[in-house]
VEXDRENLUM-166066 format. One line per field, with one value per residue: x, y, z of N, C-alpha, C, O in turn; residue in one letter; residue number from 1. Coordinates in steps of 0.001 Angstrom, whole numbers, always signed. Layout:
N
n.east <- X/...
n.north <- Y/...
n.up <- Z/...
ca.east <- X/...
ca.north <- Y/...
ca.up <- Z/...
c.east <- X/...
c.north <- Y/...
c.up <- Z/...
o.east <- X/...
o.north <- Y/...
o.up <- Z/...
resn <- A/...
resi <- NUM/...
***
This chain:
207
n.east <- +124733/+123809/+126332/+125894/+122773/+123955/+125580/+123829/+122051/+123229/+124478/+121849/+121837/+123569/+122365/+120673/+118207/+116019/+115900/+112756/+112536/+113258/+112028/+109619/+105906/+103591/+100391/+97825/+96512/+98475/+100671/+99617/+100136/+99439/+97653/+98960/+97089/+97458/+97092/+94428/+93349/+90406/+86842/+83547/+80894/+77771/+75364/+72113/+69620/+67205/+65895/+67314/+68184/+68575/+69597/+70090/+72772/+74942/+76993/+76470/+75017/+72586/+72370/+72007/+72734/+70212/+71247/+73779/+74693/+74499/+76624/+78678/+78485/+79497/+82049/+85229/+85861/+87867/+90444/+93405/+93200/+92909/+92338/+90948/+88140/+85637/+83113/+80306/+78149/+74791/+73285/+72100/+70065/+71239/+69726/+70028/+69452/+69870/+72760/+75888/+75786/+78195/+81483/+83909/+86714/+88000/+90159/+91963/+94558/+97580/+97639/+94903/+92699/+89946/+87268/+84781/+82424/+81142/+79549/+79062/+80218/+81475/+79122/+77129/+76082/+74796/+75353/+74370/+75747/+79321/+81085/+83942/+85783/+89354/+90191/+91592/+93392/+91405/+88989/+87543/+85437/+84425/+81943/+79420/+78840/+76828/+75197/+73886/+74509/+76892/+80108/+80730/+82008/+84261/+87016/+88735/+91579/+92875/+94585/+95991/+94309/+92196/+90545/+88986/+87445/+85679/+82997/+82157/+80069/+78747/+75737/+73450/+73147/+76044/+76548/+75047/+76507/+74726/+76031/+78137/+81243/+83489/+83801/+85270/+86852/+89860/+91230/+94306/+95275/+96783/+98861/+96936/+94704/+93351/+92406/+91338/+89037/+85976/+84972/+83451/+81267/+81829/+81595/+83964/+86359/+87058/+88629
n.north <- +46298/+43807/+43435/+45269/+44550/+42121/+43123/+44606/+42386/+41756/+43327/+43377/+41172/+41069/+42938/+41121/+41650/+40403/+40708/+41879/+39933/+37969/+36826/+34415/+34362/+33424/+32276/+33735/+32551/+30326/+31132/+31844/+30609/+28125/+25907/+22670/+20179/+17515/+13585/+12770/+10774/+10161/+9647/+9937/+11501/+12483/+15406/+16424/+19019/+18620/+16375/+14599/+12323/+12346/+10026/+8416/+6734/+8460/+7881/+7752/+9252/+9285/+8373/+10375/+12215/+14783/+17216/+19608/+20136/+17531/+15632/+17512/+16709/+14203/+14409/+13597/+15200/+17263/+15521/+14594/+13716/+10602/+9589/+11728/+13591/+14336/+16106/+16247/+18525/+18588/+20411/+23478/+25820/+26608/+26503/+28611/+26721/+24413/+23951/+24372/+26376/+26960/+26183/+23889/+22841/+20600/+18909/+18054/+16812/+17094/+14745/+13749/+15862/+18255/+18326/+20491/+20729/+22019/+19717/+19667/+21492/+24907/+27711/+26135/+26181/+27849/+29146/+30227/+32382/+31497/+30508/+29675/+27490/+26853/+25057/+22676/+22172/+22249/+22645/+24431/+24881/+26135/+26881/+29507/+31782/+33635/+36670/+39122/+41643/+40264/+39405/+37504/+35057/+33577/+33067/+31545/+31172/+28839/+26933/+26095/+26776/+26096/+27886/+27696/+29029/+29960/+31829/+34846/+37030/+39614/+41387/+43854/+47561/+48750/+52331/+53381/+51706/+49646/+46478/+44142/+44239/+43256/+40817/+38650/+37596/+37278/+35717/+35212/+32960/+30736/+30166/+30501/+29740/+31676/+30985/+31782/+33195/+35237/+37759/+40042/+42945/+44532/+47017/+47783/+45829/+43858/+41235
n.up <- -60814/-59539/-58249/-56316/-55034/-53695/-51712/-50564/-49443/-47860/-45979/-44966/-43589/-41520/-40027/-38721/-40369/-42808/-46446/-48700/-50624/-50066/-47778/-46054/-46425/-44107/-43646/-41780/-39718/-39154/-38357/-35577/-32258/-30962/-28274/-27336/-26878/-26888/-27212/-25025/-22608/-22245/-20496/-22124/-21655/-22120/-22972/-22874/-22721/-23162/-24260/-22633/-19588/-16379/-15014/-17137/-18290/-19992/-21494/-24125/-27055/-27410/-24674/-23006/-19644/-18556/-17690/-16962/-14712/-13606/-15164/-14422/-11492/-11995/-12468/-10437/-7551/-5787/-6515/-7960/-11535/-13176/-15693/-18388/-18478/-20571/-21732/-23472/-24796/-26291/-28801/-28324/-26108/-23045/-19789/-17031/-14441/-15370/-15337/-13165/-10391/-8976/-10423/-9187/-7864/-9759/-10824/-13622/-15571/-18019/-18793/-18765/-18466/-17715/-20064/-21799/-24050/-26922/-28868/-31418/-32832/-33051/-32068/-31503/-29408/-26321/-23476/-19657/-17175/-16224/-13137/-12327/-9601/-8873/-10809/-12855/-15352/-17441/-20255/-22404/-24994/-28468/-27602/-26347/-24624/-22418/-21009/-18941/-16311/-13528/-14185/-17095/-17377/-15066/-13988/-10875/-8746/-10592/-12760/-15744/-17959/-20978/-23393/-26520/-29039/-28576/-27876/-25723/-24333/-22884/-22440/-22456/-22139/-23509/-23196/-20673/-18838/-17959/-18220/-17670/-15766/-16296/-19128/-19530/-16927/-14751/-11949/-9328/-11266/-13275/-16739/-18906/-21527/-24691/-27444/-30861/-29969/-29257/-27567/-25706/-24964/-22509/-19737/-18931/-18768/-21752/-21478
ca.east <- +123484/+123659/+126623/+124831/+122179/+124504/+125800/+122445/+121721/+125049/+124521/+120515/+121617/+124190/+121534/+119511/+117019/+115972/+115070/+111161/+112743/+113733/+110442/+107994/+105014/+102834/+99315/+97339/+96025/+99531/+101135/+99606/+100458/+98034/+98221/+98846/+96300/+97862/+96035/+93811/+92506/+88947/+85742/+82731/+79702/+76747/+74564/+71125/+68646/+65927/+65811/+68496/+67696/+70170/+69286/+71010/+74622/+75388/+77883/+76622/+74101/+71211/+72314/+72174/+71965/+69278/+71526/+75154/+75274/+74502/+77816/+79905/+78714/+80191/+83721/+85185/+85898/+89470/+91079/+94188/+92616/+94070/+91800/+89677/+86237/+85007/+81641/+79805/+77328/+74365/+73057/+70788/+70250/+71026/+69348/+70613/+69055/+70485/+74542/+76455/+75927/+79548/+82286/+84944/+87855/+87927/+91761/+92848/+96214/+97359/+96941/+93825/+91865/+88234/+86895/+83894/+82678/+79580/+79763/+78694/+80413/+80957/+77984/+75750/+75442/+74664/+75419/+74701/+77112/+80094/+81815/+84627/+86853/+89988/+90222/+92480/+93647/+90246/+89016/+85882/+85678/+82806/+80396/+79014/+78484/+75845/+74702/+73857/+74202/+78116/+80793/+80075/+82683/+85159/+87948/+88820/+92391/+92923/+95754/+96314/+93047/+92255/+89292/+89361/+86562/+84539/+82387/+81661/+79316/+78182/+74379/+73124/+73526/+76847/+76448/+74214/+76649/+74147/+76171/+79052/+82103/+84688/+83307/+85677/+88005/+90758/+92524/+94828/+95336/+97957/+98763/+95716/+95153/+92619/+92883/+90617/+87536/+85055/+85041/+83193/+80569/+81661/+82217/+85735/+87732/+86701/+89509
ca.north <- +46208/+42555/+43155/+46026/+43740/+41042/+44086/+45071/+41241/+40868/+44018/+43575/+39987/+41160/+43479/+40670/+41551/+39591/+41172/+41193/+38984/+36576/+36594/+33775/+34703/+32780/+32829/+34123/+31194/+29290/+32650/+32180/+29404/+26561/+25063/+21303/+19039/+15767/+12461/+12636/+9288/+10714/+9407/+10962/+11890/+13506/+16145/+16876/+19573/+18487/+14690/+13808/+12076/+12132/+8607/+7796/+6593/+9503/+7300/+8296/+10712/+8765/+7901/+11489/+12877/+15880/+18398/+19797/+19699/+16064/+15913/+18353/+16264/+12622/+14155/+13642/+16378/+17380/+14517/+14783/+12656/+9723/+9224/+12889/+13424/+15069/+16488/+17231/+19674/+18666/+22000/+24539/+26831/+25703/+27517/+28471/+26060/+22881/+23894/+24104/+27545/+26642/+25031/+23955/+21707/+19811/+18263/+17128/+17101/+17286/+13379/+13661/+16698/+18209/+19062/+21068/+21461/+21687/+18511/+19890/+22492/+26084/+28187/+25547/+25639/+28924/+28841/+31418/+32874/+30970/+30967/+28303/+27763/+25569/+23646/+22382/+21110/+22774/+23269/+24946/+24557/+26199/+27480/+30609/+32412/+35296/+37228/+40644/+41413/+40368/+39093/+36240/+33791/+33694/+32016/+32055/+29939/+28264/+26800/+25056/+26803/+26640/+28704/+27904/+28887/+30479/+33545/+35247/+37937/+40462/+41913/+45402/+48977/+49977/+53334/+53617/+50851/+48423/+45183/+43499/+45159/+42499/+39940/+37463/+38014/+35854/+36211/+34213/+31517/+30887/+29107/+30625/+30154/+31979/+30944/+32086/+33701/+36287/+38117/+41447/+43122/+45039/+48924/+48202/+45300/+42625/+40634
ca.up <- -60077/-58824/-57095/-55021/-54471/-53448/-50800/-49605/-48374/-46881/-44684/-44233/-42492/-40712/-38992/-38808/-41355/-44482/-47433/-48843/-51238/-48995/-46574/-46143/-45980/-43802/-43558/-39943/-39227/-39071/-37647/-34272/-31626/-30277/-27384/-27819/-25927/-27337/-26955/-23376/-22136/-21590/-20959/-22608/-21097/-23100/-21864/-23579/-21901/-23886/-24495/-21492/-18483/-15307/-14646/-17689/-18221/-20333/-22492/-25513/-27812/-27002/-23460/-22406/-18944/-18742/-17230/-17000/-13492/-13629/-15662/-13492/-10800/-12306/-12123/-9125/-6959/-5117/-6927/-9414/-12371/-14040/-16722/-17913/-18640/-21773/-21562/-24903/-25177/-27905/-29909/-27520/-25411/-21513/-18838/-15721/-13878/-15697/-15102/-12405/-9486/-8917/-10586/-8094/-7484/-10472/-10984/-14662/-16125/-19117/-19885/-18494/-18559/-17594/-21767/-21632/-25554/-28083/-30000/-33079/-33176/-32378/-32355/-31386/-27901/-25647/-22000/-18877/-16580/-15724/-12188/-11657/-8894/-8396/-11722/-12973/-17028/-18008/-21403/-22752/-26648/-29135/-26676/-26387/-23255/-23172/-19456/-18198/-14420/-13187/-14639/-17442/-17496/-14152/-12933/-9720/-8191/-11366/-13638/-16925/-18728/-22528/-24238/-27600/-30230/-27743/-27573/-24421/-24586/-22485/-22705/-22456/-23111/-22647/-22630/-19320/-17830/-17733/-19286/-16918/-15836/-17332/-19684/-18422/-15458/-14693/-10572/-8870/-11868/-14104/-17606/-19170/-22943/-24931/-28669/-31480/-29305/-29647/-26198/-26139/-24239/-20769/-19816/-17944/-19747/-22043/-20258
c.east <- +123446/+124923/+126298/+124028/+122584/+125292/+125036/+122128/+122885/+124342/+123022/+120709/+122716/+123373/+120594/+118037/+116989/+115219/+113614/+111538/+112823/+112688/+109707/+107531/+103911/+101321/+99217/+97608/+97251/+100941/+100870/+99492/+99149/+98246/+98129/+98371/+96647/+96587/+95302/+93454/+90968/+88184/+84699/+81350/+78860/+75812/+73259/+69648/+67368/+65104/+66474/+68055/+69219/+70234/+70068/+72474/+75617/+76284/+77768/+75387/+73012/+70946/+72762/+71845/+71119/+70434/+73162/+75518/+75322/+75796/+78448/+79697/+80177/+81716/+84183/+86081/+87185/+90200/+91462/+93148/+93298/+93361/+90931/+88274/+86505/+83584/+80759/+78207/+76401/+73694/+71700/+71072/+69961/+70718/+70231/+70521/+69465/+72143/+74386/+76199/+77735/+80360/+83572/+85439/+87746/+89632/+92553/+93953/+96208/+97364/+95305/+92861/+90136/+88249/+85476/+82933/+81530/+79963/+79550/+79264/+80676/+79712/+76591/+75437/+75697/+74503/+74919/+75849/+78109/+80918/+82450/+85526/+88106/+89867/+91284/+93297/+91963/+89815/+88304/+86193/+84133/+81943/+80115/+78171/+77902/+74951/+74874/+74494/+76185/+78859/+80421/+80661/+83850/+85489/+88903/+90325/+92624/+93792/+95440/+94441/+92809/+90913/+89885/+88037/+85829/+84166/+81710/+81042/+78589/+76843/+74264/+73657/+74939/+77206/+76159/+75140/+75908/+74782/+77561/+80692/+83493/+83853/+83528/+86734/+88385/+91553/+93105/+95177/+96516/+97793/+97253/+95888/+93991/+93245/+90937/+88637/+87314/+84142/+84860/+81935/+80590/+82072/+83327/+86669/+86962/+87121/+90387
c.north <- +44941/+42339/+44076/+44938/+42673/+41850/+44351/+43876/+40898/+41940/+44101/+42056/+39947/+41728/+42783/+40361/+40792/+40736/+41357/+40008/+37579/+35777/+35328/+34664/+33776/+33065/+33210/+32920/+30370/+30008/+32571/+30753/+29058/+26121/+23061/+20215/+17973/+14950/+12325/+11221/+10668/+9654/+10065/+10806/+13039/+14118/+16898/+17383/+19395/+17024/+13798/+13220/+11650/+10944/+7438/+7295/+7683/+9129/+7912/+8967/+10332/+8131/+9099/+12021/+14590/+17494/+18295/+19574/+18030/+15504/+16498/+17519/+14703/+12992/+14396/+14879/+16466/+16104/+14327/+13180/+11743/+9474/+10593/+12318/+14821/+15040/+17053/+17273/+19311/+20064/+22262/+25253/+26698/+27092/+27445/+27178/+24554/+22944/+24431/+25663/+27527/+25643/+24854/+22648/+20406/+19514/+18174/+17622/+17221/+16177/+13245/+14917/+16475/+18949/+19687/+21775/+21093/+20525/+18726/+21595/+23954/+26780/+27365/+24928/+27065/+28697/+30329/+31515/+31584/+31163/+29731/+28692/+26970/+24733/+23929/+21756/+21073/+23501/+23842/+25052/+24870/+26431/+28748/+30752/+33764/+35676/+38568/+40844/+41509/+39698/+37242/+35207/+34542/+32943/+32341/+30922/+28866/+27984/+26154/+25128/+27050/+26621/+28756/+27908/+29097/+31669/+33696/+36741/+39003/+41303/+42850/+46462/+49296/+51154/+53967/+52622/+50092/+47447/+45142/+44546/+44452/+41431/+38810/+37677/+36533/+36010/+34831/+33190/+31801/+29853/+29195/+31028/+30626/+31987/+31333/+32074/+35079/+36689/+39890/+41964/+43839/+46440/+48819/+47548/+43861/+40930/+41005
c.up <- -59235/-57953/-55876/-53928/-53207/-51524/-49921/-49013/-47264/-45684/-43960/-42798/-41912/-39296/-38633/-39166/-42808/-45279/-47717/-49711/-50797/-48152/-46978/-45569/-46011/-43735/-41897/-39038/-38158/-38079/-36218/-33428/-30948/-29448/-27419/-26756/-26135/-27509/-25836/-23474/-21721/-21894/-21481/-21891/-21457/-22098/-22977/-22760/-22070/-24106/-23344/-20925/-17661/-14711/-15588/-17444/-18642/-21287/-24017/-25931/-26680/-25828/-22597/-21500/-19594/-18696/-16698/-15501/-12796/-13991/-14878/-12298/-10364/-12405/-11053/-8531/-5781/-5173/-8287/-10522/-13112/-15019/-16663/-18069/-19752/-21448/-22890/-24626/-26654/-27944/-28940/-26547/-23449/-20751/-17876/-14565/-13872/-15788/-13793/-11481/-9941/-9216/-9599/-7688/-8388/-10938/-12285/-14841/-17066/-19697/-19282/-17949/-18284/-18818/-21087/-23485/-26099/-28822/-30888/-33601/-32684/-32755/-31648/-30012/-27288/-24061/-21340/-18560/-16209/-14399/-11658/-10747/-8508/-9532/-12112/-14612/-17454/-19360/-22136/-24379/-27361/-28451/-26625/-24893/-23093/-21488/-19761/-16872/-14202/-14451/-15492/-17651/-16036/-13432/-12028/-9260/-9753/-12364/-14860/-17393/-19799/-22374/-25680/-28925/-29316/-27790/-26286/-24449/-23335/-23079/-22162/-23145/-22534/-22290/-21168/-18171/-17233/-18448/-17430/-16953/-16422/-17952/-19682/-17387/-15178/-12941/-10276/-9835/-12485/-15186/-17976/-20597/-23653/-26441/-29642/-30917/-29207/-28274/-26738/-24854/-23108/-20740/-19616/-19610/-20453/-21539/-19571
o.east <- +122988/+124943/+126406/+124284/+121944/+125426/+125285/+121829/+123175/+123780/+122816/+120144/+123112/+123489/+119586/+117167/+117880/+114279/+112986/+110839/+112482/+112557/+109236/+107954/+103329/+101036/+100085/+98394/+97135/+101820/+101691/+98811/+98166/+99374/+97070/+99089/+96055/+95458/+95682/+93304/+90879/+88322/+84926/+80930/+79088/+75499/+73544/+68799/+66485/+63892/+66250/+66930/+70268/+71030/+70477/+73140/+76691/+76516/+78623/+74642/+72710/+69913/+73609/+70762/+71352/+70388/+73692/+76500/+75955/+76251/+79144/+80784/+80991/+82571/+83736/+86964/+87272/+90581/+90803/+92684/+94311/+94092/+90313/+87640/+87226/+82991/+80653/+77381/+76833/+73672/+70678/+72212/+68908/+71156/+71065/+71511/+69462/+72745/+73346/+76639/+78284/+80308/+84190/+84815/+87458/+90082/+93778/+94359/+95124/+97170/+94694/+92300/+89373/+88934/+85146/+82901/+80943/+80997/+79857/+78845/+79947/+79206/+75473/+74907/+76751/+73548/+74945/+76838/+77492/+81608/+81937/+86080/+87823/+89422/+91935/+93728/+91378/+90146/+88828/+87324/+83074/+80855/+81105/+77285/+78385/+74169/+75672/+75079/+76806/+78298/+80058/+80017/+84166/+84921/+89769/+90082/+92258/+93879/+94347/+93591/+93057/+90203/+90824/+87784/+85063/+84977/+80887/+81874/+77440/+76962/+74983/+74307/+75135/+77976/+76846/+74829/+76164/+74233/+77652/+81099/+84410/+83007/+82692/+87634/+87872/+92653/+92724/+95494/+97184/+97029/+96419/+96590/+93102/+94221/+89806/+87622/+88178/+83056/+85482/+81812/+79516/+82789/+84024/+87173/+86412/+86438/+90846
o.north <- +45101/+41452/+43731/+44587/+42420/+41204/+44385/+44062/+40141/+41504/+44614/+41899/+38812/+41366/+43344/+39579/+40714/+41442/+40892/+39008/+36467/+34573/+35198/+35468/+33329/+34262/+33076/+32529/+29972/+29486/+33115/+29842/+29688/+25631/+22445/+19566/+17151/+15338/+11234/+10664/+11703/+8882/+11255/+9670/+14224/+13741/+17807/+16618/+19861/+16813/+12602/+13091/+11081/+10841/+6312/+7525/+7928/+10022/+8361/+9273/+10819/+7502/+9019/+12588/+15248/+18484/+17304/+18922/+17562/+14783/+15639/+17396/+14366/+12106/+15377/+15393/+15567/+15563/+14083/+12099/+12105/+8693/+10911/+11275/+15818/+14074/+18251/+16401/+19537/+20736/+21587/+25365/+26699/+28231/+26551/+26793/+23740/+22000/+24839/+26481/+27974/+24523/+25880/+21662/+19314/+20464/+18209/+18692/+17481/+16140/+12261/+14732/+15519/+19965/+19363/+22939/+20040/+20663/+17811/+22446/+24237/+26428/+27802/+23894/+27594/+28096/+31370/+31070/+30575/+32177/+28929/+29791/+26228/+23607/+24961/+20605/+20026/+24658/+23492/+25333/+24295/+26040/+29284/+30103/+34806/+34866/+39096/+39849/+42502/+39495/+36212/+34270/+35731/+32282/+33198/+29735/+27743/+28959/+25587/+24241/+28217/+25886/+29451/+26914/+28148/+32594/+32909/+37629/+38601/+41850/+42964/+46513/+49888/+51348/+54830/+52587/+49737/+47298/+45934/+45291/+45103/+41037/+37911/+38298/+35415/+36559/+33732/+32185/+32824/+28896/+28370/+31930/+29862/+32664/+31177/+31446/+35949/+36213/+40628/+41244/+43938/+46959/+49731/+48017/+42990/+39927/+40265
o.up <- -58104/-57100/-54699/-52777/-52187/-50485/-48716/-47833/-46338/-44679/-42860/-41715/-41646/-38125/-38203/-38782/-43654/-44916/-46766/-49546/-51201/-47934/-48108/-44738/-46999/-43780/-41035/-38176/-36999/-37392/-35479/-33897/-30559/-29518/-27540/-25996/-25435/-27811/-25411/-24561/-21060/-22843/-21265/-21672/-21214/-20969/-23757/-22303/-21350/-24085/-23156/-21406/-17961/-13778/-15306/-16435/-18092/-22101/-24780/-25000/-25591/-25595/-21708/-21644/-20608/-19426/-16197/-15145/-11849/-13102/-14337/-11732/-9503/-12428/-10458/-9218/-4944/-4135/-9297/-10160/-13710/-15628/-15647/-17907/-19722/-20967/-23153/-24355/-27784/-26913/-28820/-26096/-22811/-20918/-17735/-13942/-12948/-16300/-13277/-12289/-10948/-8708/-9312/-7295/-7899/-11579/-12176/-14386/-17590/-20912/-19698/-16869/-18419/-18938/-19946/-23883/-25850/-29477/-31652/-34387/-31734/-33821/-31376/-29605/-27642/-23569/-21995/-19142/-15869/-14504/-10877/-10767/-7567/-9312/-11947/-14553/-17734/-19616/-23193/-24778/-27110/-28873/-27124/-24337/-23537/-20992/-20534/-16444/-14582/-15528/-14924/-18124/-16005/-12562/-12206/-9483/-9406/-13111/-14851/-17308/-20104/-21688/-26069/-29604/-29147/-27747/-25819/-24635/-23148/-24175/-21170/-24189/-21472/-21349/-20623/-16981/-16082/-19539/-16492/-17844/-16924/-17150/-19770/-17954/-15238/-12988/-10680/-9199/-12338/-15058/-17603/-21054/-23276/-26763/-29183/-31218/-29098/-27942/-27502/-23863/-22517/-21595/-20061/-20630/-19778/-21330/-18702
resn <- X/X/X/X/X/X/X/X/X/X/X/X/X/X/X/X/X/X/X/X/X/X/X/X/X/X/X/X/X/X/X/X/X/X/X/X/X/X/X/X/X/X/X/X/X/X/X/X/X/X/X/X/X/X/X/X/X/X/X/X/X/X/X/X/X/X/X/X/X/X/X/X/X/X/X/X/X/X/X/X/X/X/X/X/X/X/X/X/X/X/X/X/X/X/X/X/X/X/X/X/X/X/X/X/X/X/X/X/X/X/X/X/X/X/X/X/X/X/X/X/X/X/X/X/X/X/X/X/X/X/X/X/X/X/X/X/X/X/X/X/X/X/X/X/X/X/X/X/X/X/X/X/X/X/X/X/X/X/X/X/X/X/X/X/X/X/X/X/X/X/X/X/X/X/X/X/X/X/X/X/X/X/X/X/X/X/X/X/X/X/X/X/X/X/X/X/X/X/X/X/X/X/X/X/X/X/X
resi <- 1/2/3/4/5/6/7/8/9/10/11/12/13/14/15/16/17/18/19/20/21/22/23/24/25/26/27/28/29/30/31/32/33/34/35/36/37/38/39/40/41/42/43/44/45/46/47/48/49/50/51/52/53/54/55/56/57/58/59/60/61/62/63/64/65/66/67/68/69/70/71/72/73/74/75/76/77/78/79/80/81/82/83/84/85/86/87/88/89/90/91/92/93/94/95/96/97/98/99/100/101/102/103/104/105/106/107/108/109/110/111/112/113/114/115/116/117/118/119/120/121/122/123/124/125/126/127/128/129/130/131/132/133/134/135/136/137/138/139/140/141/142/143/144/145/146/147/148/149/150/151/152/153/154/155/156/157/158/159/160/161/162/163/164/165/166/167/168/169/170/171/172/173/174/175/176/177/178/179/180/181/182/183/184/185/186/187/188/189/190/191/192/193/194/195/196/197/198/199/200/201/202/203/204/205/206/207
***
């Protein structure tokens, strides 16, 4: 019997198979690849819809502009970045009115990135629609994105993009084809990473 055995591994790893005997077995989790942001130089700049003011510095909790586009403004615009910008998100629900119409021509690399992320967490921040164009080493982290109407997250011309721990949601019935026809749509970009997110919602394609 054991020299069978000893037979059956010889010819399973000739064919390049291992045994079950042989197998790790990894968990999920560790099973699926990450993309590796390293160390960024960032600065941080807080954004609170409720307590903020855009007059602030934004440096820290309690030196929070009012509004995201106040923030999307302070990074500078068609210019590779040498130092990023991190943007945290405290816990609520941002209207339309306090982010950005359009995001566009924002630069970072990968030592210096544009972050985009709930500070406390996933779950604890709810955005509208999204429509960026032209960024660049862009990262959205823990947010939740929730619209009817068009398309609710979309990037347009765009490279070097991580989504990680994000939900993007589409609203309505989809039966009747009232909800969005992709939930996020991606053209023209490249180097686009979508790690552990909760993307649902549209009649056509979720992405």
């Amino acid at each position: 019997m054991a020299t069978m055995r000893v037979a059956q591994r010889r010819r399973s790893r000739a064919l390049g198979i291992e045994t079950c005997e042989r197998r790790v077995v990894m968990s999920a989790e560790s099973l699926l690849p990450s993309y590796d942001i390293g160390t960024p130089d960032v600065v941080d700049i807080w954004v609170d819809p409720t307590a903020g003011n855009d007059a602030r510095t934004g440096a820290s909790r309690d030196l929070a502009v009012r509004t995201l586009t106040e923030a999307w403004r302070r990074v500078p615009i068609r210019t590779t970045l040498t130092q990023g910008v991190r943007i945290n998100l405290v816990p609520g629900t941002y209207s339309q009115s306090v982010i950005p119409n359009y995001w566009e021509s924002r630069w970072g690399t990968h030592a210096a990135p544009v972050i985009v992320r709930a500070a406390d967490g996933p779950g604890t921040v709810v955005l509208p629609t999204l429509n960026l164009f032209d960024v660049r080493h862009f990262y959205l982290e823990g947010v939740e994105v929730t619209a009817g109407g068009g398309d609710v997250v979309h990037f347009e011309s765009s490279r070097n993009i991580l989504l990680r721990n994000v939900t993007i949601r589409g609203t309505g019935t989809i039966a009747t084809y009232a909800v969005p026809q992709e939930t996020l749509k991606i053209n023209q970009s490249q180097y686009v990473y979508i790690e552990n997110c909760d993307i649902s919602g549209a009649w056509d394609n979720a992405i």
